[in-house]
C-alpha positions as CSV (number, residue, x, y, z in Angstrom):
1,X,0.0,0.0,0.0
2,X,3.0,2.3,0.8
3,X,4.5,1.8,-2.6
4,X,1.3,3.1,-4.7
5,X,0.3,5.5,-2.1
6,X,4.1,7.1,-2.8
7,X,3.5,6.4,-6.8
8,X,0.8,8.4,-6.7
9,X,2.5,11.3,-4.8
10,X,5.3,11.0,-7.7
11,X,2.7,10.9,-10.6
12,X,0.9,14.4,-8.8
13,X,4.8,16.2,-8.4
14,X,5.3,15.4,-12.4
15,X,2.3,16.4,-13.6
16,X,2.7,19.8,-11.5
17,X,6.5,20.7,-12.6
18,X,5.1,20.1,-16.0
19,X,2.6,22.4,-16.2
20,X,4.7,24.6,-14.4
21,X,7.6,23.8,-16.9
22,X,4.8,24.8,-19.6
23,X,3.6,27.8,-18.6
24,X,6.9,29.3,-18.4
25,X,7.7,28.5,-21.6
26,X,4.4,30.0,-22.9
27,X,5.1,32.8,-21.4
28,X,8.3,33.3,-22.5
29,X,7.1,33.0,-26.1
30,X,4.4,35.7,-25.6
31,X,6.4,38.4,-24.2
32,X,9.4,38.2,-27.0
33,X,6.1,38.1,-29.1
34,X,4.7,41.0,-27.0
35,X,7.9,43.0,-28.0
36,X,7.7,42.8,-31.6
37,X,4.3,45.2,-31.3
38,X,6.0,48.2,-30.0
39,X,8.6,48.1,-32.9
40,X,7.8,50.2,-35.7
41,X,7.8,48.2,-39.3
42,X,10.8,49.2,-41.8
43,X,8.2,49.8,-44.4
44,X,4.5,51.0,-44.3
45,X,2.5,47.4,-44.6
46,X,-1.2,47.6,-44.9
47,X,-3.1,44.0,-44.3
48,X,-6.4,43.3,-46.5
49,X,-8.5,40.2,-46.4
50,X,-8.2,38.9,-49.8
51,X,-11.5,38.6,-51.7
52,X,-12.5,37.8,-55.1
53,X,-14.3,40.4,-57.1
54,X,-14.7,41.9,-60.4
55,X,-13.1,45.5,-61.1
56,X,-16.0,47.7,-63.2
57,X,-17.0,51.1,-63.4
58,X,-18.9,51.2,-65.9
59,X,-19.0,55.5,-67.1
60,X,-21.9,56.7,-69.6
61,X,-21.2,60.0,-71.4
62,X,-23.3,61.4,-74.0
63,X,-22.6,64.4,-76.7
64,X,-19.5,64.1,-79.7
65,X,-16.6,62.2,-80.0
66,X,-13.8,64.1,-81.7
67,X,-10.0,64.1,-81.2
68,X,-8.4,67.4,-81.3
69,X,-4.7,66.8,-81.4
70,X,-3.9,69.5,-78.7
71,X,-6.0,68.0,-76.1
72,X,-5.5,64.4,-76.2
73,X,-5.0,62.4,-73.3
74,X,-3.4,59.2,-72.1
75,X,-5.1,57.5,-69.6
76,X,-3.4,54.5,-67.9
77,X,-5.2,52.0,-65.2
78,X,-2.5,50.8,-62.3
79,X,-4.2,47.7,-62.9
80,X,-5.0,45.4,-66.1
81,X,-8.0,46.5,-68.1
82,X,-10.3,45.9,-71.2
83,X,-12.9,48.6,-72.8
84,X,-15.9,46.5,-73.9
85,X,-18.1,49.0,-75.8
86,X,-17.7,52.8,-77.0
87,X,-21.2,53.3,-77.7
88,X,-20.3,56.2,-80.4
89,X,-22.4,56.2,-84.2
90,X,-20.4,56.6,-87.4
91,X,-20.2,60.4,-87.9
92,X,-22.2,61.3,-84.8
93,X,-21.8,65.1,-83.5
């Protein structure tokens, strides 16, 4: 009776300096986690959540359609585009 009585003591003291054990290792991996929040970032970073969606704005503008050489413009999207319609008539003013 002695022997599992003192078994049991030893199973309770090893199951106490491990969790102790873990917890201080826990902890010591959230603080030098902790630490990396006060530091400022080399480089401006700013954090999306992805999502998928289609890119449209769709512009409707009505009168003439001419080109006059001194006021042309280049227009350039920072991202990749396609024009599906010009809704312009042959010859229209």
């Amino acid at each position: 009776m002695k022997i599992a009585k003192a078994m049991f003591w030893l199973a309770g003291l090893a199951l106490i300096l491990g969790g102790m054990y873990w917890l201080a290792v826990e902890h010591k991996g959230s603080s030098a986690d902790a630490g990396d929040e006060d530091q400022e970032a080399p480089v401006p970073v700013e954090v999306a959540k992805i999502e998928k969606k289609t890119l449209a704005e769709p512009r409707v503008a009505y009168g003439s359609v001419v080109a006059q050489p001194a006021r042309v413009q280049t227009i350039s999207a920072a991202f990749e585009s396609m024009v599906r319609r010009v809704l312009v008539a042959r010859d229209s003013r």
